[in-house]
SERO-4910 file (N, C-alpha, C, O; in steps of 0.05 Angstrom, whole numbers):
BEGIN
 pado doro    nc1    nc2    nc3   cac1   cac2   cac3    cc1    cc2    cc3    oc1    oc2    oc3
  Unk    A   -414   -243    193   -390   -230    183   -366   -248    188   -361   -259    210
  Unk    A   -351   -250    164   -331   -269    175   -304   -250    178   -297   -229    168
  Unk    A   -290   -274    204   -262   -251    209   -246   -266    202   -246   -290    198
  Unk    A   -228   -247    200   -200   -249    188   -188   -268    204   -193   -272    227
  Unk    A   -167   -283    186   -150   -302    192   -132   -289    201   -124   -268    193
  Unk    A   -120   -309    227    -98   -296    234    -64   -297    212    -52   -319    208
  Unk    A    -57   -275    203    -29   -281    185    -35   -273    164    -17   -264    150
  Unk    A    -67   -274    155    -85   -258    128    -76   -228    125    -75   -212    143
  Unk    A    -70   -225    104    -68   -189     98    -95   -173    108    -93   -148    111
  Unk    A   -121   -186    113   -137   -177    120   -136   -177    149   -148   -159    161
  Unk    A   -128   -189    158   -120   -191    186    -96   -170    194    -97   -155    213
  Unk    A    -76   -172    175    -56   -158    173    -69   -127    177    -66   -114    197
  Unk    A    -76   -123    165    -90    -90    155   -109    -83    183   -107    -61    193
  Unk    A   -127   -101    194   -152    -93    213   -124    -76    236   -118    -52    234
  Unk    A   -114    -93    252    -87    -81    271    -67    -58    255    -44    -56    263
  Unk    A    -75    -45    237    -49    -27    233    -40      4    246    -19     17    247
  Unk    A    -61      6    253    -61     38    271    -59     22    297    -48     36    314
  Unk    A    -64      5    304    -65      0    323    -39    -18    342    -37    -16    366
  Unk    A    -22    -31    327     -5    -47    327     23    -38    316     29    -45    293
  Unk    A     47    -18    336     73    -11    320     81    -27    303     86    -18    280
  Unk    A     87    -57    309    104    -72    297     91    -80    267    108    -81    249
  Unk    A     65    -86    262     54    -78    240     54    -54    218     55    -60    194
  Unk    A     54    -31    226     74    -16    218     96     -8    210    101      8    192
  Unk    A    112    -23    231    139    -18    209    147    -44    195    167    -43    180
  Unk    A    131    -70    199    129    -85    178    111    -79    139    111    -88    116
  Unk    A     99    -60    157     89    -42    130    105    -26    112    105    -23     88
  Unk    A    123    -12    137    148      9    123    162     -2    108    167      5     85
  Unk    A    172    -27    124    190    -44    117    186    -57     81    198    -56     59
  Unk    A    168    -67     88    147    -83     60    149    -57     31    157    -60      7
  Unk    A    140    -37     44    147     -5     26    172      0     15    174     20      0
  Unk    A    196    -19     20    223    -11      7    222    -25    -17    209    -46    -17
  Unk    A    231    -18    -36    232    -30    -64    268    -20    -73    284     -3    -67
  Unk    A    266    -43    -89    296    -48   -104    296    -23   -121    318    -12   -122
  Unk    A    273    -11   -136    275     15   -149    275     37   -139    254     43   -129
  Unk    A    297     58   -136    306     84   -125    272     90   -125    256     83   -107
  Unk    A    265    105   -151    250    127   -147    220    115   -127    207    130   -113
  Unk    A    215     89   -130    193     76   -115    193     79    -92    176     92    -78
  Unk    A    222     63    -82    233     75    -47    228    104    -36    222    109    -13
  Unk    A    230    120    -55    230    152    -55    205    159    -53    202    182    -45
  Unk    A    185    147    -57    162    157    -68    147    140    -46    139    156    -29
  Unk    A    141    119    -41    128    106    -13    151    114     13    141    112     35
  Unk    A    165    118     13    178    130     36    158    160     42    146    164     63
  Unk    A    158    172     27    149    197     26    115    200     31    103    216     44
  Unk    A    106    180     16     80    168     20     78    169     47     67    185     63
  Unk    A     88    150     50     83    142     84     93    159    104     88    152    127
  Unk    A    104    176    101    115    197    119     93    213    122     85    223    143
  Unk    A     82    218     99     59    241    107     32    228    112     15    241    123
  Unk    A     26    201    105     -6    188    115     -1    172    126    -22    159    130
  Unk    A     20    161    138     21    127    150     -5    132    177    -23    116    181
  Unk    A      0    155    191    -10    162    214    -44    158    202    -55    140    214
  Unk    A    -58    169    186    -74    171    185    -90    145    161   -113    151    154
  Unk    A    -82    129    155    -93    100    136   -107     90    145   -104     76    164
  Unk    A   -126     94    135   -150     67    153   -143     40    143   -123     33    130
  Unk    A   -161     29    149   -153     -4    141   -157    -14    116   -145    -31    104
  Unk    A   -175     -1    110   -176    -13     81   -152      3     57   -148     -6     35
  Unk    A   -142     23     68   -127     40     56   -100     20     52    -87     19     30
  Unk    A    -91      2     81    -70     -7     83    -76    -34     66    -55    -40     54
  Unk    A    -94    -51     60   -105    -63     45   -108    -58     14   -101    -76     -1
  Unk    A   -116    -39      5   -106    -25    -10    -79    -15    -28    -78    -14    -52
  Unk    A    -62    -10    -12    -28      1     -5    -16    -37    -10      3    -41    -25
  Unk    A    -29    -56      2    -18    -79      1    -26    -89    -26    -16   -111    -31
  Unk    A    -36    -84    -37    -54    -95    -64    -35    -80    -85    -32    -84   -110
  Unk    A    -23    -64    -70    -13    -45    -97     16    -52    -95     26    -53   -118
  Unk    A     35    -58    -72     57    -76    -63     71    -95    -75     96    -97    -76
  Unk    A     44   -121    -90     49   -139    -97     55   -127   -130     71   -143   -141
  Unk    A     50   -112   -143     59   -105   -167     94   -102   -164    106    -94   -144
  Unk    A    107   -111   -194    137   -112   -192    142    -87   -201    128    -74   -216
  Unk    A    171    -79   -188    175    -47   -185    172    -22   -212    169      2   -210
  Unk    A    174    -42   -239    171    -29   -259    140    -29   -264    133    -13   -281
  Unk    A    126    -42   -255     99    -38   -255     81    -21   -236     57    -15   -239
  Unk    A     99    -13   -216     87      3   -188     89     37   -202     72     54   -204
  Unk    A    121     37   -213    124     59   -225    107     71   -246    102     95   -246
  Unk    A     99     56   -264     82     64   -286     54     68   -274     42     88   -281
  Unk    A     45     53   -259     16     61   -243     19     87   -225     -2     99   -219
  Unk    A     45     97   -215     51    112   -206     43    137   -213     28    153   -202
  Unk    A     60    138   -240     68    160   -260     44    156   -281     50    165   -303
  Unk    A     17    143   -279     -4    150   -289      1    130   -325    -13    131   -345
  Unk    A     21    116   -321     28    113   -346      5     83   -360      1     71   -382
  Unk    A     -3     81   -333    -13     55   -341    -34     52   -323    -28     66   -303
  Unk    A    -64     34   -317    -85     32   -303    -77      5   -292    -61    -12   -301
  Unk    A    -95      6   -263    -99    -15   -244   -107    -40   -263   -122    -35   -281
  Unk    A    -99    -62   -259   -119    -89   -270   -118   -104   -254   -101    -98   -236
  Unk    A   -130   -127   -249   -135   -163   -244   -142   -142   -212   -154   -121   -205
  Unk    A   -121   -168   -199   -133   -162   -167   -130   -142   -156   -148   -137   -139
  Unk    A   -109   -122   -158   -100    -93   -155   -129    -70   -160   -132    -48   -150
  Unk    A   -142    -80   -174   -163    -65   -189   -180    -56   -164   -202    -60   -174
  Unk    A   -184    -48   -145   -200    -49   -126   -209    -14   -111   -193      5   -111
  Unk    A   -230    -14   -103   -233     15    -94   -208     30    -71   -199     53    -68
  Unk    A   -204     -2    -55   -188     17    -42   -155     23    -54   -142     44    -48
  Unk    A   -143      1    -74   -118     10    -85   -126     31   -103   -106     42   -112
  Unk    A   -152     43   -113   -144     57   -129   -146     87   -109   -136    108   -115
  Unk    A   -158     83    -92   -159    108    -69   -124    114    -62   -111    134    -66
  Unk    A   -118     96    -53    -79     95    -49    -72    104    -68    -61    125    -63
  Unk    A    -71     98    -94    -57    105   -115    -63    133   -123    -47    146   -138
  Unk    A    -83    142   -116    -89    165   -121    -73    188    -96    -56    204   -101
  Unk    A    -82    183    -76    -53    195    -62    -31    186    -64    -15    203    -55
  Unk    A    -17    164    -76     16    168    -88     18    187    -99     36    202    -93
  Unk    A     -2    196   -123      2    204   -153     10    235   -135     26    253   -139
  Unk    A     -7    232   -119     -1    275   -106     25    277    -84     37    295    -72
  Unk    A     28    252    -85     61    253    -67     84    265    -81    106    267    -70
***
């Protein structure tokens, strides 16, 4: 089994329940230039941050890298996961946004 690099998002993600400051580098990472996004992963994470497993936060990070008008539309159902985003665990995340 190979491990994670240290500085890797996969690395990043294994420490996140486990590690505060990873966390609120997560929170942090969760603010977006778009109101309703901010509104919506703020809220997100208020009610599951506690409970994400790792692949969830892996996941949550996969979905991050989309630009804010693209987070929104996957959001709001308007549009499906593609390329690297496409993955079991972002679409597990995205599915709890959608009920946030």
């Amino acid at each position: 089994m190979n491990t994670p690099v240290s500085g890797s998002p996969d690395a990043v993600a294994l420490a996140h329940q486990s590690d505060p400051a990873r966390r609120r580098r997560l929170r942090w990472r969760s603010r977006r230039g778009l109101l309703e996004n901010d509104l919506l992963l703020t809220r997100f994470l208020d009610r599951h941050e506690d409970t994400l497993s790792d692949d969830d936060v892996v996941g949550l990070d996969q979905l991050l890298e989309a630009q804010d008008n693209e987070l929104l539309d996957l959001i709001l159902d308007r549009v499906q996961l593609q390329g690297a985003a496409d993955t079991a665990a972002a679409a597990r995340v995205l599915a709890m946004l959608r009920q946030v």
